[in-house]
Structures are given as structure tokens and as C-alpha cells.
N, C-alpha and C positions, 0 to 999 in steps of 0.2 A: 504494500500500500504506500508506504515511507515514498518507494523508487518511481511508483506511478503517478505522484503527487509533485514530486521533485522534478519529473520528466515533464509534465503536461503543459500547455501552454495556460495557465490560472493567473486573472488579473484580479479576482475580487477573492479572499479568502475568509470563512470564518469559522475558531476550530475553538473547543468549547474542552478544557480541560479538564474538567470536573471529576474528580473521584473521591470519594467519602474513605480510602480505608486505605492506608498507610502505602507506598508504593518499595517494594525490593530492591536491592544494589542494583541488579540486572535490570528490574523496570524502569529504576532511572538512568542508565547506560542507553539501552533502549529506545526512552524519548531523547535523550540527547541527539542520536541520529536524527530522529525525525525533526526536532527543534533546529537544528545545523542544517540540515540540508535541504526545509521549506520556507523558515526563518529568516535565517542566515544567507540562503544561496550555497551552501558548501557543507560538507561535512568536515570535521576539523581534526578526528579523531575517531580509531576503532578500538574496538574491544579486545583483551589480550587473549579471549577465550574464540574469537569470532577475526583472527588476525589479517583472515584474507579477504575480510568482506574489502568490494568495491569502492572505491570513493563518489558518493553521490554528491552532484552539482544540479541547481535548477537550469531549466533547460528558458524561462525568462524571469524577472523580478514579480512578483506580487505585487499591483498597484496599490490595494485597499485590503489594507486586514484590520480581522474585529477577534478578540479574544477576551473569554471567557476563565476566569481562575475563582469561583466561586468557592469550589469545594477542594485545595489541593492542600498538601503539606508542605510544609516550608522548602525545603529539599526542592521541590518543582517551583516552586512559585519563584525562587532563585534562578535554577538554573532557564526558566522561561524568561527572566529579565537578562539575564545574559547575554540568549539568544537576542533578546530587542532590543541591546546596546550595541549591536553588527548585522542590524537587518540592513538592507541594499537600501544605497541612499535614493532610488526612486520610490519603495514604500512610505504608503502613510497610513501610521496605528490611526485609525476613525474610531473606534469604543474599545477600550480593555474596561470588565467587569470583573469588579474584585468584591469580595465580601466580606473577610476577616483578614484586616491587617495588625501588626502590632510594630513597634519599633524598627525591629528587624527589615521587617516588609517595607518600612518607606523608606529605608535606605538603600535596599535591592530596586525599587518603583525611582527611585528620583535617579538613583544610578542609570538603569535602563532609558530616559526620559531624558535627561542632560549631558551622559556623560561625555556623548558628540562635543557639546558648547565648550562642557569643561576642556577637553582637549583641543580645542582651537580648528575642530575642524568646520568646513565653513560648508552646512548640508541644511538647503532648507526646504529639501523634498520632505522629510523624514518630521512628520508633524503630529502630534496628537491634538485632535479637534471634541473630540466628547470622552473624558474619564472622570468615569462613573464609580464611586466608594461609597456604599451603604453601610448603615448600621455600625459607627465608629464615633468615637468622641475624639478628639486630639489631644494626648496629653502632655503634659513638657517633656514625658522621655521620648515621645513621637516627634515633639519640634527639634530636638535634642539630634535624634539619629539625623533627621533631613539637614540639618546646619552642619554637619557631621560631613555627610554623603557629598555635599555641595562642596563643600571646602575643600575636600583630598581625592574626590572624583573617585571615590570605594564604598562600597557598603558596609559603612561600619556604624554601630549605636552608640559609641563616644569613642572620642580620639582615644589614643594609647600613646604614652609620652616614648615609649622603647621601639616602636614598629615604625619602616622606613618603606613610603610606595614607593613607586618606580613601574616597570616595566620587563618584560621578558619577552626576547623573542624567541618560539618554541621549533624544533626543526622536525622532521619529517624523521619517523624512530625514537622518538621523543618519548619515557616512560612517565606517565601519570596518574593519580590514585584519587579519585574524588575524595574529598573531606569525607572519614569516618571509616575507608574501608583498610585494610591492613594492607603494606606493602607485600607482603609475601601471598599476599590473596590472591586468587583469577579476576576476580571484580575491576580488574585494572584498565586501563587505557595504553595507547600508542596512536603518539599523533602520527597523522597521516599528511600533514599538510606544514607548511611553516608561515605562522602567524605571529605579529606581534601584540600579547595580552597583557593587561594591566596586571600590578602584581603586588603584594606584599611579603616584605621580609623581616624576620626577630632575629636581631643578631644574638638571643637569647639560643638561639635555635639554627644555628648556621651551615648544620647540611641542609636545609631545605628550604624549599621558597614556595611560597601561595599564591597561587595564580589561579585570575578568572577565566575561564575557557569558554567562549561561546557555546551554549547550548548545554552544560554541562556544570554552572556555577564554580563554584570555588573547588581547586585540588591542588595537590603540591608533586610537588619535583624536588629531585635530589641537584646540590647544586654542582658546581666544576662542568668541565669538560666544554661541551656545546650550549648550557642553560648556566646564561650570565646574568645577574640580576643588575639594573639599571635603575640609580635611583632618580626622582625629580627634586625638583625643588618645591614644587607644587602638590 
């Protein structure tokens, strides 16, 4: 379905992600694919258990997409805004429905939303014209994360005086592990493509760097070799 979607010539899209009950390591590997490669235009990244699948690219941009996050877990709701911070700069988000946000969420949402402007790219195909949030109050830890998200162009719920963003540009072979799944697991990743992704580093923690990966939210990489971490000043 992913490759038939990827393939087709679709100008208007609207894909409603709603699941009421917890999503698997593998089901979120899974949507990654499909997020990368209808989202994004590209897939960015395979599976270490799934090593030979194809690299899917859409076959034109999405003019118009509407998406639906009513019912997902954070996990998806993440790596969904991922996917919409490297949508093609010809689409334009027309309605994202959300329904339960907390902190967390509006620093993934204002990421996905600005983080074009933040980084100085100059796209102004790439519009959201009706976003729609029900049933939320705003509370200072929610102004807190956005003030947060704005300033360092990351999703993060308050700065951290120890952690340095920057950049990573990731190469094709590249081993990757979404937040939470174990390096020595199958659950893992290998990029397929070389992309430059925003990143965060603890020099607490200096074999590894957190990188945002289109379609797939936050994962780390070991660092040296070909995965150099690049800081900004910004």
C-alpha cells in the first residue's frame, strides 16, 4: 500500500492516524516508511531486520494534505511531526487535527510548523491554513515547551543548561536505534539515504548523538567515524 501511494500521481491527501492502543517497535519502524516516503517524498531509512527492502520515493509532491492525530501515542505523534518538518516545499498542511496535546506535543507541533523559518530556509509553499486543537487548556509548562521549541528549533519542554544542538549529516549505512529500543536489538534502523538532520548532543554522554530522523522522530547514533556532530550557535 506504502509503494502504491508513494508511486501514484496524488495531489490532494488525507490520512487519519488514529489508533486507540499502544503501537510496537516494529509498528512504528513500519509507519516510518510510510511517513518518509508519502510525507517526506523519500524514505530515509530501512529496517535492520527488513535490510533489502527498496528505497521508496514519491513519484510527485502532495499538493494538499489534511491529517488527522486524534487518537495516537506520543511515539507517533513525534515521529508524524518529523515527517512535517521535510514535507516537499510544494505541500500545504490545510487541517492537522489533534486532540490531546501536553507539553511534549507542542514542542514536536511548533517544531514541525517552524522549524523551516527557524533554519532560514526561505519556503513559503509549505503553509498551515486551519489547525484545529480541541479540548486543551494552555498551561505555562505548554507556553514553556513552545518558547523552548522556538528558541533552539528542537522539541524540547525546557532548555537543559548541559545539551549542545547542532546538526548531523547521516550517510547511507548509517546504524540507528529509535529512542527506547536497545542497540543490540533487531528493532534497529540503517539509513538508506544521506541526509542532513537536526541533532542533539550530552557531552555527558559522548559516544552518542540524538538525532531527529524524518518520519521516525528522535534516535541516536554512535558517534566517530562518518557521524560528526555539528554544533550551532542557534
Amino acid at each position: 500500500m506504502t509503494a502504491g501511494l508513494a508511486w501514484s500521481a496524488i495531489s490532494d491527501l488525507f490520512v487519519s492516524l488514529d489508533c486507540s492502543t499502544q503501537f510496537t517497535t516494529q509498528a512504528l519502524l513500519n509507519a516510518g516508511v510510510f511517513l518518509g516516503s508519502v510525507i517526506c517524498g523519500r524514505t530515509l531509512c530501512t529496517s535492520k531486520i527488513h535490510g533489502n527492502q527498496a528505497r521508496l520515493t514519491s513519484r510527485t509532491a502532495i499538493k494538499a494534505l489534511q491529517l488527522s492525530c486524534d487518537k495516537i501515542p506520543d511515539d507517533v505523534f513525534a515521529a508524524t511531526c518529523s515527517a512535517l518538518s521535510e514535507t516537499h516545499r510544494q505541500t500545504k498542511l490545510i487541517l492537522l487535527t489533534v486532540r490531546s496535546i501536553n507539553p511534549l506535543r507542542w514542542a514536536w507541533l511548533v517544531y514541525a510548523l517552524y522549524y523551516r523559518a527557524w533554519n532560514g530556509v526561505e519556503d513559503t509553499d509549505f503553509a498551515e491554513s486551519n489547525l484545529r486543537i480541541t479540548n486543551i487548556k494552555l498551561t505555562r509548562a505548554d507556553v514553556d515547551s513552545i518558547e523552548a521549541a522556538l528558541e533552539y528549533g528542537y522539541p524540547i519542554e525546557s532548555p537543559q543548561r548541559d545539551l549542545v544542538y547542532g546538526f548531523v549529516d547521516i550517510h547511507d549505512g548509517t546504524p540507528l536505534w529509535p529512542r527506547g529500543c536497545p542497540e543490540a536489538g533487531s528493532n534497529g534502523l540503517i539509513a538508506s539515504s544521506q541526509v542532513r538532520c537536526r541533532a542533539c548532543y550530552d557531552p555527558t554522554n559522548c559516544d552518542f548523538v540524538e538525532i531527529l530522523v524524518p518520519g521516525y522522530g528522535i534516535c541516536e547514533a554512535r558517534t566517530g567515524g562518518a557521524t560528526v556532530f555539528t554544533p550551532v550557535s542557534k
